[in-house]
N, C-alpha and C positions, 0 to 999 in steps of 0.2 A: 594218666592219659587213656580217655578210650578212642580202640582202633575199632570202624564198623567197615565192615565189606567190602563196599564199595570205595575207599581208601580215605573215610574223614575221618579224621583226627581231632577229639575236642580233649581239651585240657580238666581235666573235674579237680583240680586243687582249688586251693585259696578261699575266696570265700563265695559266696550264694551270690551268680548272676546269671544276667539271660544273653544265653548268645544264642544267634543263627548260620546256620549253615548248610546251605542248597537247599533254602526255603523251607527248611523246618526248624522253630526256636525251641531250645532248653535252656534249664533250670539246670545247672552246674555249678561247680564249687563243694567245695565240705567233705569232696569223695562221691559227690553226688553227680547223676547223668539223667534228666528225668525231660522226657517230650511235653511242650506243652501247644495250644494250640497259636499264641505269639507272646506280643513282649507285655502285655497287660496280662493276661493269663499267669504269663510267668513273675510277676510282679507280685499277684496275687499272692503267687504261691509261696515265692520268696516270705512275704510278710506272715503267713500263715506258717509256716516252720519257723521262721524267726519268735513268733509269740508261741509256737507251740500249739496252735490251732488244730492243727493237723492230727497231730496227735492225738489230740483230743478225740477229735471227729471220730479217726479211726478205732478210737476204746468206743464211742459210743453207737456205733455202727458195729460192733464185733457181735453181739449175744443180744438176745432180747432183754437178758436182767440187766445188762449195761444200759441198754434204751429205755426201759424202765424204772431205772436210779436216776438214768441223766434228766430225767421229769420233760419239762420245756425245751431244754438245748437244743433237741433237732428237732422241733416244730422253728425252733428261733433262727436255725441256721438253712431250713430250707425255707422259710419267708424272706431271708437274707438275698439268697437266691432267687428266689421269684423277683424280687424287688428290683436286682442288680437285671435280670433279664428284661425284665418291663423298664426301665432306663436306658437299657441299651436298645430296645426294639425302637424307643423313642426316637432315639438319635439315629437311628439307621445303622446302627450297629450289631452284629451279632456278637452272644453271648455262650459261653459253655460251662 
């Protein structure tokens, strides 16, 4: 259970999901307590640790010899990005 300050109480067991609470959503479960900016964000995110994406990212973002083995991967995952933003600016939506 994490206690924050102001007296919210969210539960981090069980497994990866998004809750809100006084209008800020997180990515909880697993031990985990992580902000995100709502529930598609946090959907994302769920999916992204579920496959291990994240992980990933995070090795190839750590050093430049990682960026440099990983070849394409982060040309591919920030096109992924551009992409998802320009669908979303489509729809009237913002993206993060």
């Amino acid at each position: 259970m994490i206690a924050f300050n102001d007296g919210v109480m969210i539960d981090n067991n069980g497994c990866l999901r998004v809750v809100e609470r006084d209008g800020q959503s997180y990515v909880v479960g697993e031990g985990n307590c992580l902000p995100v900016s709502g529930e598609e964000a946090g959907m994302l995110l769920i999916r992204s640790i579920e496959t291990r994406t994240v992980y990933m990212n995070m090795k190839v973002f750590k050093s430049p010899g990682s960026r440099n083995r990983a070849g394409g991967a982060v040309a591919a995952i920030l096109r992924e990005r551009e992409l998802a933003a320009v669908e979303c600016a489509a729809a009237g939506q913002t993206h993060d």
